[in-house]
VEXFI-57095 format. One line per field, with one value per residue (C-alpha): x, y negated, z negated; residue in three letters; residue number from 1. Coordinates in pm, whole numbers, plus 50000, padded with zeros to 5 digits. Example, Ala and Ser with C-alpha at 12.3 -4.5 7.8 and 13.67 -1.06 7.14 Angstrom:
// VEXFI-57095
east c(51230;51367)
north c(50450;50106)
up c(49220;49286)
aa c(ALA;SER)
i c(1;2)
//
This chain:
// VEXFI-57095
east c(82439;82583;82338;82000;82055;82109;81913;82033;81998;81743;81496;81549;81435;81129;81034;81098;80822;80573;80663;80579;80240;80143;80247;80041;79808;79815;79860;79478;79340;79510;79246;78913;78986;78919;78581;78544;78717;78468;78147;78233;78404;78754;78943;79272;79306;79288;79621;79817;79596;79685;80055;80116;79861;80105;80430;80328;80217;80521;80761;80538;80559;80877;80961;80763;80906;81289;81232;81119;81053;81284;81265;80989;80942;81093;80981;81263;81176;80784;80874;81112;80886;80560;80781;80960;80632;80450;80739;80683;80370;80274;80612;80367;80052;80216;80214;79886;79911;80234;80148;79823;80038;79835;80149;80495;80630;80660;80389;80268;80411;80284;79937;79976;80158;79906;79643;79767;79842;79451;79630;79418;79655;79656;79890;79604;79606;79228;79052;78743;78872;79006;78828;78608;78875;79155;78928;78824;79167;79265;78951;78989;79386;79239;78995;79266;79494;79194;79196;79610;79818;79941;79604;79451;79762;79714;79328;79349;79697;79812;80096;80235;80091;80389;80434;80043;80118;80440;80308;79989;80169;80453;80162;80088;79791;79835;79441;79271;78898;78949;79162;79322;79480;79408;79012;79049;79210;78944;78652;78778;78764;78383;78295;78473;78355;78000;78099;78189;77838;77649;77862;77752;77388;77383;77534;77270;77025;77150;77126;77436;77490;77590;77987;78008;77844;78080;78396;78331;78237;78561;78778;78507;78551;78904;78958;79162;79016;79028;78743;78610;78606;78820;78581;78530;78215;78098;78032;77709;77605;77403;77381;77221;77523;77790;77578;77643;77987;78026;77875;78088;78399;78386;78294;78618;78818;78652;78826;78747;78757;78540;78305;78316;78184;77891;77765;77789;77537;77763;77663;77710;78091;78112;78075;78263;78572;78838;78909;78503;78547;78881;78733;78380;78516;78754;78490;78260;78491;78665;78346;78156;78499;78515;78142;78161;78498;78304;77949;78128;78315;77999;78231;77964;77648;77432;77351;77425;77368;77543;77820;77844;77743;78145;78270;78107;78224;78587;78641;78489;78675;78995;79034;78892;79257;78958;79072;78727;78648;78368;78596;78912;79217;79239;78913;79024;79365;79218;78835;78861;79079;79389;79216;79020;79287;79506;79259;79201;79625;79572;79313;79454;79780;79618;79409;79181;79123;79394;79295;79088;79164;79293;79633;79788;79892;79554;79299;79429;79754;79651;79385;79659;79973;79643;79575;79956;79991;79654;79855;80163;79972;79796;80170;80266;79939;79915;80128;80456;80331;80003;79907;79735;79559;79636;79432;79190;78853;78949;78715;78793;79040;79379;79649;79894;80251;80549;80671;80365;80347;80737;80674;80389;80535;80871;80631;80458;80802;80946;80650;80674;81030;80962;80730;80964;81197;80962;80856;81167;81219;80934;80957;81311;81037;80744;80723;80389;80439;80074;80050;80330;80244;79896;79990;80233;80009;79787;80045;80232;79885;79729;79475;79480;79322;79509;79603;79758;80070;80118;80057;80192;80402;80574;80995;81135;81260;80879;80723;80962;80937;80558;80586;80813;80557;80262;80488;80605;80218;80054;80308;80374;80701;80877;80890;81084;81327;81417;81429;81656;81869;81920;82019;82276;82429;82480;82604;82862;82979;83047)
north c(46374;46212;45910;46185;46289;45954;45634;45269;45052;44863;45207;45267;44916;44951;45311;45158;44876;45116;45317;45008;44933;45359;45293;44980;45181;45474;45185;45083;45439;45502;45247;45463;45743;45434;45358;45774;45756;45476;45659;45987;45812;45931;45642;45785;45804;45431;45351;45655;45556;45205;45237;45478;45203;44950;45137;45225;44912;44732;44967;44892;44550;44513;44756;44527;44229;44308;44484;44347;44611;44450;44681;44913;45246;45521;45879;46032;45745;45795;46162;46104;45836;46073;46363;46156;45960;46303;46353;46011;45980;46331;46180;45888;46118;46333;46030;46025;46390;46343;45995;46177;46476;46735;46872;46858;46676;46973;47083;46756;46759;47063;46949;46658;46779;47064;46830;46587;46836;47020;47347;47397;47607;47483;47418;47425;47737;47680;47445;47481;47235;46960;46619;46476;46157;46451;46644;46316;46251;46585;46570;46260;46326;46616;46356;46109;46435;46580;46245;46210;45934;45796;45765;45587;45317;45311;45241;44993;44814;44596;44744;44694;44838;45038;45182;45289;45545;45627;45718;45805;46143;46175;46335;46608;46418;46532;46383;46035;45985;45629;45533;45307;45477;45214;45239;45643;45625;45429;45635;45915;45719;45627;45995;46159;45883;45983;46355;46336;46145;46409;46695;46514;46522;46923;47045;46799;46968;47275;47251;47117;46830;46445;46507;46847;46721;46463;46623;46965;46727;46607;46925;47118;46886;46842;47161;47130;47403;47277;47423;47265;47642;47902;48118;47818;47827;48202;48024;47834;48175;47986;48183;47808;47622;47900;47804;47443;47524;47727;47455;47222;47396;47478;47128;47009;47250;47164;46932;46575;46535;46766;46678;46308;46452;46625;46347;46159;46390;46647;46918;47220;47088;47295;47643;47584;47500;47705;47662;47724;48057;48150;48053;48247;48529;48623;48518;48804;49075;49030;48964;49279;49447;49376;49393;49791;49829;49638;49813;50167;50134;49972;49662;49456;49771;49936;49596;49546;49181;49126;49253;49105;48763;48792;48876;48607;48341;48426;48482;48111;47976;48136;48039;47661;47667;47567;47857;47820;48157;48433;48691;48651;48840;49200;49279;49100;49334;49636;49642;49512;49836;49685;49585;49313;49136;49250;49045;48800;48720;48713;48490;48246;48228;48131;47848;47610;47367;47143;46742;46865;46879;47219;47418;47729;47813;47638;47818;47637;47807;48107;48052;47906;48231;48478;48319;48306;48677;48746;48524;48707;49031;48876;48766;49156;49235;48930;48911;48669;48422;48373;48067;48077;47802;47810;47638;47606;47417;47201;46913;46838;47067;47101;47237;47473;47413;47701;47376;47390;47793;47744;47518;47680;47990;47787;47693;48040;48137;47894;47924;48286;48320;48036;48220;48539;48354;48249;48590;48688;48427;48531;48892;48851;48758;48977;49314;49372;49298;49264;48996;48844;48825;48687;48455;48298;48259;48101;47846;47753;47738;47518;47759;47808;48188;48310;48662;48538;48504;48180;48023;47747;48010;48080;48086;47716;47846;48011;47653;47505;47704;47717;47297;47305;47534;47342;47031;47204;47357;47042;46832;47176;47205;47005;46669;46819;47020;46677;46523;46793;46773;46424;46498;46777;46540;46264;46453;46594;46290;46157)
up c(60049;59717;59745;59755;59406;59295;59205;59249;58971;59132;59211;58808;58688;58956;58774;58402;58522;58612;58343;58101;58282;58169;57842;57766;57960;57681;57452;57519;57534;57195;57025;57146;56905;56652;56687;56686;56333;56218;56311;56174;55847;55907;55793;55760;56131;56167;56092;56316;56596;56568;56513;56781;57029;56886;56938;57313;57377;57298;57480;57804;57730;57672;58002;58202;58115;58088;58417;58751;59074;59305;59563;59700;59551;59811;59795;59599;59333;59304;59250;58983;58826;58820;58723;58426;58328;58215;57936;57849;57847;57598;57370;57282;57317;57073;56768;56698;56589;56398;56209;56076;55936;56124;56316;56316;56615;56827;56772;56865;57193;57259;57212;57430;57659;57692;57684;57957;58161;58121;58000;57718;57469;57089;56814;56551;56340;56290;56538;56308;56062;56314;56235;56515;56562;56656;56862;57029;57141;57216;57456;57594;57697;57907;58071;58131;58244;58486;58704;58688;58466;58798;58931;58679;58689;59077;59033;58732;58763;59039;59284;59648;59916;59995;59618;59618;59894;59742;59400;59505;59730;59485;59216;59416;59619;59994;60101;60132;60108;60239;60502;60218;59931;59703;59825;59786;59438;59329;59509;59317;58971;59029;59097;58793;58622;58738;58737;58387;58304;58455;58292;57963;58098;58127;57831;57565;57818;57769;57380;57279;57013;57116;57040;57151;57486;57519;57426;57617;57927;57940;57884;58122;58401;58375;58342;58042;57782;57497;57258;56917;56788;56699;56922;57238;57397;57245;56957;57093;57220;57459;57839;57899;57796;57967;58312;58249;58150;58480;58717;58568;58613;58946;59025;58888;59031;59391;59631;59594;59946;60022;59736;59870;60213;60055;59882;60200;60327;60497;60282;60500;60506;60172;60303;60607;60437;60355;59996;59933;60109;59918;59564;59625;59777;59513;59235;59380;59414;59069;58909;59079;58942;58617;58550;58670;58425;58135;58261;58266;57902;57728;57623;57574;57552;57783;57969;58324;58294;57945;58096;58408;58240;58031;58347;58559;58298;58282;58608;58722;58391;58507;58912;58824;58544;58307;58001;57824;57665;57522;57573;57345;57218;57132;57320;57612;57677;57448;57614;57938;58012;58287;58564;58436;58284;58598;58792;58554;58561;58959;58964;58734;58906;59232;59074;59209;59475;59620;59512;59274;58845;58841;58886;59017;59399;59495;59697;60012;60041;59998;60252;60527;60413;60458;60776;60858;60788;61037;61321;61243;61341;61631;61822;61783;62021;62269;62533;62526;62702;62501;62289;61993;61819;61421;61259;60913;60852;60561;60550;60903;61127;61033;61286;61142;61225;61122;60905;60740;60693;60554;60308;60201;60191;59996;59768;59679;59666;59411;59162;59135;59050;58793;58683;58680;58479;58249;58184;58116;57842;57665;57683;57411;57172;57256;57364;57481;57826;57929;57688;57798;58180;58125;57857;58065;58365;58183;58087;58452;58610;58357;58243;57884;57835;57551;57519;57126;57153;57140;56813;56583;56416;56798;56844;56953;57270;57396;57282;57458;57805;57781;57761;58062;58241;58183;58285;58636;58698;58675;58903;59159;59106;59334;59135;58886;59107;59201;58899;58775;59038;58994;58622;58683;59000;58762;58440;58663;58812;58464)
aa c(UNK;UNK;UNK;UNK;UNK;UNK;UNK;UNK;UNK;UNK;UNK;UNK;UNK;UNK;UNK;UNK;UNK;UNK;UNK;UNK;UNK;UNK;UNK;UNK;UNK;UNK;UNK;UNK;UNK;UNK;UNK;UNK;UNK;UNK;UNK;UNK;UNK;UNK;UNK;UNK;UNK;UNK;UNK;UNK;UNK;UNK;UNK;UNK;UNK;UNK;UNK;UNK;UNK;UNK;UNK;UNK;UNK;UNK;UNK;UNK;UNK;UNK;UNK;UNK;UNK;UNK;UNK;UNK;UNK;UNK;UNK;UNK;UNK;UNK;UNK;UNK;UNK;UNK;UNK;UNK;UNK;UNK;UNK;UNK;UNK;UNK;UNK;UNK;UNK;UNK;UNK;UNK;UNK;UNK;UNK;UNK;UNK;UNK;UNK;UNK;UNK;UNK;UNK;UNK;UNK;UNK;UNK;UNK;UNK;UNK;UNK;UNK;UNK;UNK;UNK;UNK;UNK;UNK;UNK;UNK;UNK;UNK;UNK;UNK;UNK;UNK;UNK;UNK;UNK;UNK;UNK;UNK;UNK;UNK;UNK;UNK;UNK;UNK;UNK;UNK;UNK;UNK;UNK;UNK;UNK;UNK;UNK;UNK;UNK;UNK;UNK;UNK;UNK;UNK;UNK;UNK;UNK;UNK;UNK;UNK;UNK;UNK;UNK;UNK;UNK;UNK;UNK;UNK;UNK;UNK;UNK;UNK;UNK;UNK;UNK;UNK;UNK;UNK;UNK;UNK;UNK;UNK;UNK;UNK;UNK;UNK;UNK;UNK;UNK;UNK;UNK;UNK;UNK;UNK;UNK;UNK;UNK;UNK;UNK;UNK;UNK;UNK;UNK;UNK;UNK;UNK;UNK;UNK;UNK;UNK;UNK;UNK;UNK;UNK;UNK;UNK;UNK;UNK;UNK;UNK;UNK;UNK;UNK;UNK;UNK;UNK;UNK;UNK;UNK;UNK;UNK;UNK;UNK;UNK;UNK;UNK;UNK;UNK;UNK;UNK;UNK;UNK;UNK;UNK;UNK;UNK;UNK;UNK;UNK;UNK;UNK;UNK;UNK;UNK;UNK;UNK;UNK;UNK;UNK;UNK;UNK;UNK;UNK;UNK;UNK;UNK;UNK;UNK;UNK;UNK;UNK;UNK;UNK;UNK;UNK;UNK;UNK;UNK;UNK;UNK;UNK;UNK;UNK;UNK;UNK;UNK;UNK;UNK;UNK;UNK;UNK;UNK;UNK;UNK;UNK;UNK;UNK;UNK;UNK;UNK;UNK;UNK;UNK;UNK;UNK;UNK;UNK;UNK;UNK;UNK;UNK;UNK;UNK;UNK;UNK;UNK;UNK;UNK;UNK;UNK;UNK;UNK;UNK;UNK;UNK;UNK;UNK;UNK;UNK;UNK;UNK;UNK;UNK;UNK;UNK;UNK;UNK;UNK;UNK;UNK;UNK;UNK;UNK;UNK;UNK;UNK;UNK;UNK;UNK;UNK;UNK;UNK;UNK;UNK;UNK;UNK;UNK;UNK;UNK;UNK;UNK;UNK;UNK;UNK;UNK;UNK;UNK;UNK;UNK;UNK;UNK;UNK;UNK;UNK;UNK;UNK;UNK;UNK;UNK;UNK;UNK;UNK;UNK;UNK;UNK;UNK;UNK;UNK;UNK;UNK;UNK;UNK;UNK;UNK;UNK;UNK;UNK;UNK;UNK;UNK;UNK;UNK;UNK;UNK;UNK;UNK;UNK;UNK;UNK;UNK;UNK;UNK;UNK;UNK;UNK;UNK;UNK;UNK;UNK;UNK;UNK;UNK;UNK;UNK;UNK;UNK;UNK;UNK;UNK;UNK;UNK;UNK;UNK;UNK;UNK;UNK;UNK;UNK;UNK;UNK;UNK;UNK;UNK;UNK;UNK;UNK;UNK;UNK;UNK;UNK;UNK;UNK;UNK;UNK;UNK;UNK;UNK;UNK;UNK;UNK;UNK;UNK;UNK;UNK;UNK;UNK;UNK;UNK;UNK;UNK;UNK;UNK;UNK;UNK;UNK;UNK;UNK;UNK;UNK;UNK;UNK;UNK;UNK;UNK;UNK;UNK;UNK;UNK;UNK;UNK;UNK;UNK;UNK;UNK)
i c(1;2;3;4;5;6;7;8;9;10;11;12;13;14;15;16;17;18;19;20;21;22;23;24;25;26;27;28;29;30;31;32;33;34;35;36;37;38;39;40;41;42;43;44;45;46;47;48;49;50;51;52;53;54;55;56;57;58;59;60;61;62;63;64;65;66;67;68;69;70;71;72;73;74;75;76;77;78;79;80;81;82;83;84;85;86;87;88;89;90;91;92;93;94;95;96;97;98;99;100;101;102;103;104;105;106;107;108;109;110;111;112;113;114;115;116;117;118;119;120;121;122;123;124;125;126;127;128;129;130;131;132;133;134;135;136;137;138;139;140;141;142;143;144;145;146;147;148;149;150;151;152;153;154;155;156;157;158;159;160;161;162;163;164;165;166;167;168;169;170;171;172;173;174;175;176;177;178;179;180;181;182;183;184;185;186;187;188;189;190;191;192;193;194;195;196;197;198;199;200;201;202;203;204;205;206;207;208;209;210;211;212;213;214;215;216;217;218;219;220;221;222;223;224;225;226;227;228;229;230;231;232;233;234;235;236;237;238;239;240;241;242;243;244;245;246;247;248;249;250;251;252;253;254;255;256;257;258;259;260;261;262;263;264;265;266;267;268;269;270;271;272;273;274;275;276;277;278;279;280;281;282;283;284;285;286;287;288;289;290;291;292;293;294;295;296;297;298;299;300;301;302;303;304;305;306;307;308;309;310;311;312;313;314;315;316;317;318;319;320;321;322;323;324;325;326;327;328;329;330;331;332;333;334;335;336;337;338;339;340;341;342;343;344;345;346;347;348;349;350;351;352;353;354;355;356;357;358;359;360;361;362;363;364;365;366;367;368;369;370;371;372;373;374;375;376;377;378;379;380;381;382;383;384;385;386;387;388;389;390;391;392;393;394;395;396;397;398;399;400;401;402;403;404;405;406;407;408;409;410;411;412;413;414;415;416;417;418;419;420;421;422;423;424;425;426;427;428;429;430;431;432;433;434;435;436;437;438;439;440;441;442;443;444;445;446;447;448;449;450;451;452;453;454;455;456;457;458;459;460;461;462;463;464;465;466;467;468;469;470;471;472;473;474;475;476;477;478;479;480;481;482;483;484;485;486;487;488;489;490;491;492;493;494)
//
């Protein structure tokens, strides 16, 4: 039992190799922000970017070379590796923003880690006034974020066959396009690659400017959230750009498996599936909700469709974890009168589509415990002796063993009391407890909807849980019960 909550010297020098390939890795992306900073005429970004690209890049050197992977990668050390990489990863992600003197290192973290993980929440008092080489970066980590860290080292750098299916499940990836994982990683590169090309495509039809189309294609599709403006996307007040905005999202927060299916020609695969049905279902009834509550208070006037146009938009933005906004803090919890941001907490919390670029529950586990519930019922009726066949159309048909309804159910489980505990944290600082349970469901499902309260101005201790929520949302949880476990095993042996 000892030997599962440790790691043999040769499992740690294999993770601190991979670990050096994701920081050269970073090392390289660090130098795009650059060219950004020549073309705009931001020169005094040159010289953070390139210190922090040379600073990662010789810590993944050096990590590569000092240490060899002389064994294959099991399970329990992919999970630790993808769990540990994340806080690596946002501690160099994090220099850019402290070597320009925009934020303290916290705050820094904060950012990146919110960024990496596609949360979307901010550490800059007035996002206005950020320079287009930040906002670049802050972009681009959600793009690199959206796709996974792992999976871009699994589709770029070399790795054994063995370690490729190790890694590739120990980020939370349960589904193969390709019968090869390698093939499937990279499958999924070329269509986010093309995704994000296309998402570009839509917003400069929709009216928006070159930069604006390029960094709102990668927080949209990602479903990060990160906004150029104070106000996010209300300040185009564009219904053409929102509909871009909205296609967008829910493409990123769709399955990649089952969007790899449509484009092979299967298209009526997409409303047979579960996770379609979930999503839509719930975007109706919260939207037909909250357009009546909006509708009936005149939030937004006398219009039936300016009304249910806020609604339709925060709803999508909030169950693909995207947190893009036109309805912001006080109107949000002051107008929208309970149940819509009672909904609106509800829906982010169950997220988006498993494989896809969101977070939350996922739309698939709530479509299998739904199901479980409805079989529960049924064995109460039929007699002893009768079989029934559990299953769920999820890109093909999936049999649903009691292993599978107790894990998922563990699962459920373990993010709510996290999320509990979280609350509970929080609430020593803030009062309003509305606030409180929206604000931090936006932060353990990756969404990013702010309800306010946090801010650069925010106690330690809340920045510091809301960076361990967005950490545990993005890699579900179990990763880092591991990890932890492995911590606590070996600080009490010593």
């Amino acid at each position: 039992m000892q030997r599962v909550h440790r790691l043999s010297r040769r499992e740690v020098k294999t993770i601190l190799h991979y670990t050096g390939d994701v920081c050269m890795l970073l090392g390289a992306a660090m130098l795009v922000p650059i060219l950004v900073s020549l073309i705009y005429n931001e020169p005094r970004y040159i010289v953070p970017f390139l210190s922090s690209a040379a600073i990662s890049a010789v810590i993944g050197f050096t990590f590569v070379k000092l240490f060899k992977t002389e064994i294959k990668m099991t399970i329990k050390s992919a999970m630790v590796f993808s769990t540990a990489i994340w806080l690596i990863a946002c501690a160099l992600g994090a220099l850019p923003y402290f070597f320009s003197g925009d934020l303290s290192y916290l705050n820094a973290y904060f950012e990146a880690m919110s960024g990496f993980t596609t949360t979307g929440f901010s550490m800059f008092s007035n996002i206005d006034a950020i320079s287009y080489t930040i906002n670049f970066w802050r972009a681009f980590t959600q793009w690199i974020g959206g796709l996974g860290i792992i999976f871009l080292l699994l589709a770029i750098f070399r790795s054994t066959g063995a370690d490729v299916m190790r890694l590739y499940f120990a980020e939370g990836r349960e589904e193969r396009l390709r019968p090869s994982i390698k093939q499937s990683t990279r499958v999924v590169v070329y269509m986010y690659v093309s995704f994000t090309a296309i998402a570009i495509a839509l917003y400069l039809a929709a009216g928006m400017h070159v930069f604006d189309s390029i960094f709102h294609a990668f927080t949209t599709l990602s479903t990060g959230g990160f906004g150029m403006h104070n106000t996010s996307l209300l300040f185009y007040n564009s219904i053409w750009i929102e509909i871009a905005a909205m296609i967008i999202m829910i493409l990123g927060a769709t399955n990649y498996a089952l969007l790899y299916t449509i484009l092979k020609g299967n298209w009526r695969e997409y409303f047979r599936d579960i996770e379609t049905k979930v999503a839509f279902s719930l975007i109706v009834v919260s939207t037909i909700l909250v357009t009546f509550v909006l509708y009936n208070n005149h939030v937004y006037g006398n219009s039936l469709l300016l009304n249910f146009r806020f609604a339709l938009f925060q709803m999508v933005s909030a169950i693909s974890t995207t947190g893009l906004q036109t309805a912001f803090y006080p109107d949000i919890l002051s107008q929208w009168i309970g149940l819509g941001t009672f909904l609106l907490t509800i829906i982010m919390i169950i997220g988006a589509g498993s494989l896809s670029t969101g977070g939350g529950i996922k739309w698939l586990r709530l479509g299998v415990l739904l199901k479980g519930i409805s079989w529960q019922v049924k064995s109460f009726i039929l007699p002893g002796k009768a079989v029934m066949a559990k299953k769920v159309h999820h890109v093909t048909e999936l049999q649903i063993t009691d292993d599978v309804l107790r894990i998922t159910s563990a699962f459920v489980f373990t993010y709510l009391v996290i999320y509990i505990i979280s609350v509970i944290i929080t609430l020593i600082y803030y009062s309003d407890i509305s606030r409180v349970i929206f604000e931090v469901a936006s932060a353990l499902s990756n969404v990013g909807l702010s309800s306010g309260i946090m801010t650069p101005d925010s106690p330690v201790l809340v920045k510091i849980v809301f960076i361990i929520d967005f950490w545990m949302g993005r890699l579900e949880i179990w990763p880092v019960l591991l990890l932890i476990a492995i911590t606590i095993n070996n600080v009490i042996r010593r």
